[in-house]
N, C-alpha and C positions, 0 to 999 in steps of 0.2 A: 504494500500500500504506500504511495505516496506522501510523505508527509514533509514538511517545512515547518523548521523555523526562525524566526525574524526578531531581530532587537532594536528598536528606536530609543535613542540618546534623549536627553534634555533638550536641543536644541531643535530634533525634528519634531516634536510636543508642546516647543515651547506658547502655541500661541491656538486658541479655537481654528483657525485658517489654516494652520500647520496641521491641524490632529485630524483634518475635514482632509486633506491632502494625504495624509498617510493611512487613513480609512481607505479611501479610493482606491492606494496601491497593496491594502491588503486584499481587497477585493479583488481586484482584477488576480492577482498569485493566488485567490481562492479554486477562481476558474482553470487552475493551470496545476494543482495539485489538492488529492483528498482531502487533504488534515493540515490547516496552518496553526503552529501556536506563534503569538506574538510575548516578547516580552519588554516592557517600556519601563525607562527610565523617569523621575520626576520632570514634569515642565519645568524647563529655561533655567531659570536662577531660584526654584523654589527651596531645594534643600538649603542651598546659603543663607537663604532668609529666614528659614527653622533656626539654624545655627544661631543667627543673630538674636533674635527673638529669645531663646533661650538664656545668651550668654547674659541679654538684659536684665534676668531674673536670677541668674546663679552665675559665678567667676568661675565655677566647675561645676558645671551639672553633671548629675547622677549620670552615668552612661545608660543604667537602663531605659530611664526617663526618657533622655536623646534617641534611643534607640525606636520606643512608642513616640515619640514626636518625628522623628527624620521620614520613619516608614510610610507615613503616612500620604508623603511628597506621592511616591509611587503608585499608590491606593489610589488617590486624585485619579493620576492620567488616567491609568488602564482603565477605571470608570468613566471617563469623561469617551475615551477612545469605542469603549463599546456601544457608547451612546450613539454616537456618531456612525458608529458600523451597520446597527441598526436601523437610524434614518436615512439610509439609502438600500434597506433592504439584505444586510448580509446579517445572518445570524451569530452570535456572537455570547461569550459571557466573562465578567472578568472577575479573575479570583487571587485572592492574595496570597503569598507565599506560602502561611499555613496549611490553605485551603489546596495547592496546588500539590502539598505533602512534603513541601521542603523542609527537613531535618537538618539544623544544623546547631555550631558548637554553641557554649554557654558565653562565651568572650563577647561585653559588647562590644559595638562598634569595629569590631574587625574579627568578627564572625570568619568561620569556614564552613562549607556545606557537607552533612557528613552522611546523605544518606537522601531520597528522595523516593515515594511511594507516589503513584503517577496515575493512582487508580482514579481519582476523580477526574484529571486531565482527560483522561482515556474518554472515560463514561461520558465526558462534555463531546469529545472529538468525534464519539462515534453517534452523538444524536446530529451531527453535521454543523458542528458549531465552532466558528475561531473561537479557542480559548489567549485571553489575552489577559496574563501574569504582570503582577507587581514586580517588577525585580529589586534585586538589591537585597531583600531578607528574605526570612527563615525561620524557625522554631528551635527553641532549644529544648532539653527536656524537660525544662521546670514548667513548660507551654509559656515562655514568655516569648515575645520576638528578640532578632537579634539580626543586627546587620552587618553586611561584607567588607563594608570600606567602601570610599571614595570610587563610584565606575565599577561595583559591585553589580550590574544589571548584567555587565560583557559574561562574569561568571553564571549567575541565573540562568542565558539565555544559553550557556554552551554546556552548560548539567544536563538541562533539560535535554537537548539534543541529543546528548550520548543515552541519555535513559529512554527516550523515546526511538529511538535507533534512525533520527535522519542524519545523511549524511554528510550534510553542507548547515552550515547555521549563517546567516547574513544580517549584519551587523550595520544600519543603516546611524549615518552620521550628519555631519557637516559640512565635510569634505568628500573630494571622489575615491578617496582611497587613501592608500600611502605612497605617500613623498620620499624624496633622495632630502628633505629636508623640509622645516616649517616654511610651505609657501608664502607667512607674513614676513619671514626673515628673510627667506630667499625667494624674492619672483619668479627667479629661473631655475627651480626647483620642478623636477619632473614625475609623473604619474609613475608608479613601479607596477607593471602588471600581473607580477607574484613576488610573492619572496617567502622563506622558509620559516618555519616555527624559531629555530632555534635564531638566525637573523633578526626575526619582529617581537622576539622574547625581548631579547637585548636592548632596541631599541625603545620599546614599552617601559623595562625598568631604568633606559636611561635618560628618559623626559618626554617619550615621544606619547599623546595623552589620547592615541586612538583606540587602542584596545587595553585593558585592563593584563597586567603579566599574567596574573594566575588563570586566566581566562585561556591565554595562549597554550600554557602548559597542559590544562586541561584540555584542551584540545589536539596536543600532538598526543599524550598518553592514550587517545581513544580514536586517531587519527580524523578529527572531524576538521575537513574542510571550511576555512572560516570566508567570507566572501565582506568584503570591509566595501558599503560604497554609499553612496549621499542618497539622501531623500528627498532631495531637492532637484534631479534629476537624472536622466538615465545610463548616463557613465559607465562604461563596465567594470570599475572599481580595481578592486588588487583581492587576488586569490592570496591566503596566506596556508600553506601546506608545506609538504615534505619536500627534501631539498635534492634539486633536481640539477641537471646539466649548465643550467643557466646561472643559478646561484654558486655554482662553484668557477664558475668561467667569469664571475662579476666578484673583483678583489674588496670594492667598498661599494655598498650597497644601499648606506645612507649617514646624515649627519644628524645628532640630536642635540638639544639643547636646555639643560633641565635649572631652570633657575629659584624652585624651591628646595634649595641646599643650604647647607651656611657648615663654615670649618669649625673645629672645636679643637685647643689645645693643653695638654696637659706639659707645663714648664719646668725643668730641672725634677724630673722622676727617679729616683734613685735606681740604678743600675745595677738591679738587682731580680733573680729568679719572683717568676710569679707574679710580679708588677701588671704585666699587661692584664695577664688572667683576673688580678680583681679592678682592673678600670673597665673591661669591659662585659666582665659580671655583671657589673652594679649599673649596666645599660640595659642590659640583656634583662634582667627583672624588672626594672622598669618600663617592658617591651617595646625599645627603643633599637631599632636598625641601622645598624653601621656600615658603611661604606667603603670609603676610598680610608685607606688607615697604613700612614708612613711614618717610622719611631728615625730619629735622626740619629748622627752620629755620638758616641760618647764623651763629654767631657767632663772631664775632673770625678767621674764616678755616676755623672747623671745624665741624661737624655732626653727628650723634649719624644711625646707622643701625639701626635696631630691626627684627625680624622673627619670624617661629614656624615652628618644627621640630616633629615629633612628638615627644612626651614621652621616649619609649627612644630619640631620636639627641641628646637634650642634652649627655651626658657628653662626648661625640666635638665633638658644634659648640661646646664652650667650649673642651677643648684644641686646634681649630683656631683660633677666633679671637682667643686667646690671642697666638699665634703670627702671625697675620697683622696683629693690633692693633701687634704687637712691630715686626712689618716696617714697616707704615706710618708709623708713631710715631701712632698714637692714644694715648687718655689712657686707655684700659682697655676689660674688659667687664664686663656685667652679666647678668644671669640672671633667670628669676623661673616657677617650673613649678609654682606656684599658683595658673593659668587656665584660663580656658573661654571658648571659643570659641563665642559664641551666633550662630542664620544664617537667615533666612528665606529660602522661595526660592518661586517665583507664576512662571510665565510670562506670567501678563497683568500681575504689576507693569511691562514697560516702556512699557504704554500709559495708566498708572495713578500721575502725578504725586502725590506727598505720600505716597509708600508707607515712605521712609525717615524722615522726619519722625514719622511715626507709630508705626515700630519703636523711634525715639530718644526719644519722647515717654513711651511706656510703659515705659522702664527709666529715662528720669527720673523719671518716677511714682516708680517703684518705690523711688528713693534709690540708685540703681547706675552706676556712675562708667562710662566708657568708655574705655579705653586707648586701641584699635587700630579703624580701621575698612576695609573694603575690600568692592569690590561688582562688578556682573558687570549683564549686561543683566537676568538672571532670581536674581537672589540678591544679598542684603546680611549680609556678617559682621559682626559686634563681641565685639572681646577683651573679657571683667571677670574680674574676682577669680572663682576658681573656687567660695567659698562664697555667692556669689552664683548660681552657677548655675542651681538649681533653683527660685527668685523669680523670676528673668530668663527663662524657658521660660513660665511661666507667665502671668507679665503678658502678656507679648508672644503668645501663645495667645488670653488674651481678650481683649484689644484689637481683633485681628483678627477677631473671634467665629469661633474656628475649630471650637469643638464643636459649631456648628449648620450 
């Protein structure tokens, strides 16, 4: 049997006129396959404004509390969407993550999905009806909800697939696809017409904000076909799959640019066994994610350890290393959340000596200094100064001649 399913963003939702336009084109893909489920993200800017609303009333709100406030963004659309499906005749019903049988963990706010029973899904799909899912949450076992993260709908909408056993899941956005770069950064930034999981992993976790990483991973582990393209018109997007003759014959494959980073430094650390392991303990229980992490050279018995968190955990990783600076007796910390994170990533760069020579060549070109460097078989990072960024994308764009 036939079945599709479809994920629309905040931005294709974001407006009545948007939600009347993506009714339409679930429609017509009803014609052209048995079973569609859709799963939709909050209208536009709605979650941010939860956020806000919130932080009005509490400096730290309960996560679970946020968790029953944020859900709700998602609840909205996919109601509003069935509404609309319905007046023009397609049948339709929309149900929230619980409802859909999404099980997941008890962690608010950055929830995983730990299990999905799909029998109501089924029973909606087989009276001939789009079902169209909340994304973004879940159920924990206490029956509370509980949400994904930030672009937790990409995950909802690629569970569901694998459970429902379609084989392409399409992921409808803003854009037509993915770029060799952010086409606001770089104009001459090109359409990619595939690229491979392990490639648009990289570039996901290194700023690039079209699919959601864990989305990707779930996806190569069950090989589902991810099909990334606009809503806004009929483009034929970027296939993102397994890695094929092309992806290895293509040494860089795109540039990202992720400027919710900021460095964090721990000053004069005594140069001694065990040091790191409790600096970044005491991140890791805090469930605080570490990144690009370079310990400098030794002197006089101590060494200086540097590393990057995302921008919203800096507050927390300096009154922790405050504290743990205190315990060790280091000579302090330092800060600095006016960076960017620039990264190239090629599956064939590992067979393709002089690939980082070349990345480092064109921002010395360019006059841009390097803090931080870290790399990977198929990707190379470097920290600069964040008003750098958009020079630094760029060089490193044509250098590579990625528009052609």
């Amino acid at each position: 049997m036939s079945i599709l399913v479809q994920k629309y963003g905040g931005s294709s939702v974001a407006s009545p006129e948007k939600i009347r336009a993506v009714a339409r084109r679930i429609a017509r893909a009803k014609e052209h396959h048995e079973q569609v489920v859709v799963v939709v993200s909050a209208m536009g800017k709605t979650t941010d404004e939860l956020l806000g609303l919130a932080r009005q009333l509490s400096k730290e709100p309960s996560p679970r509390e946020l968790d029953m406030l944020i859900a709700t963004g998602e609840q909205q659309s996919s109601a509003l969407l069935v509404m609309a499906l319905l007046e023009i005749g397609c049948p339709a019903i929309s149900l929230t993550g619980a409802q859909s049988g999404i099980v997941s963990s008890g962690v608010h706010t950055k929830a995983e999905i730990l299990d999905i029973d799909p029998t109501r899904v089924v029973q909606e799909l087989d009276r001939g009806k789009v079902v169209v899912v909340a994304g973004f949450q879940g159920v924990n076992g206490n029956n509370d909800i509980t949400t994904l993260g930030r672009g937790g709908s990409d995950i909802s909408a690629v569970a569901l697939a694998v459970t429902l056993g379609a084989p392409v899941c399409e992921i409808y956005t803003d854009v037509e696809g993915v770029y060799t770069a952010d086409p606001r950064l770089v104009p001459r930034a090109r359409l990619l017409g595939e690229i491979s999981y392990e490639e648009m992993q990289e570039l996901a976790n290194l700023g690039a904000k079209v699919l959601h990483p864990r989305s990707i991973e779930f996806a190569q582990k069950f090989n589902i076909v991810l099909h990334v393209r606009s809503s806004f018109g009929q483009a034929g997007g970027t296939l993102v799959k397994g890695a094929g003759d092309l992806e290895k014959k293509r040494v860089v494959s795109g540039v990202a640019c992720d400027l919710d980073t900021a460095k964090a430094v721990v000053l004069g650390v005594p140069d001694e066994p065990g040091v790191a392991q409790r600096v970044f303990l005491a991140l890791a229980e805090a469930n605080i994610n570490i990144d690009m992490i370079i310990q400098s050279m030794m002197r006089k018995d101590r060494n200086d350890i540097a590393f990057t968190v995302e921008e919203g955990d800096l507050p927390r990783v300096i009154e922790i290393m405050d504290r743990v600076a205190a315990e060790l007796g280091a000579e302090g910390v330092a800060h600095d959340a006016n960076v960017a994170k620039i990264s190239i990533v090629g599956a064939g760069m590992i067979s393709h000596p002089g690939t980082a020579a070349t990345m480092f060549g064109a921002l010395g070109d360019a006059g841009i200094n390097i803090e931080m460097i870290s790399t990977s078989e198929i990707k190379i990072s470097c920290l600069i100064q964040e008003a750098d960024a958009k020079r630094a994308v760029e060089a490193i764009h044509e250098r590579f001649h990625l528009d052609s």
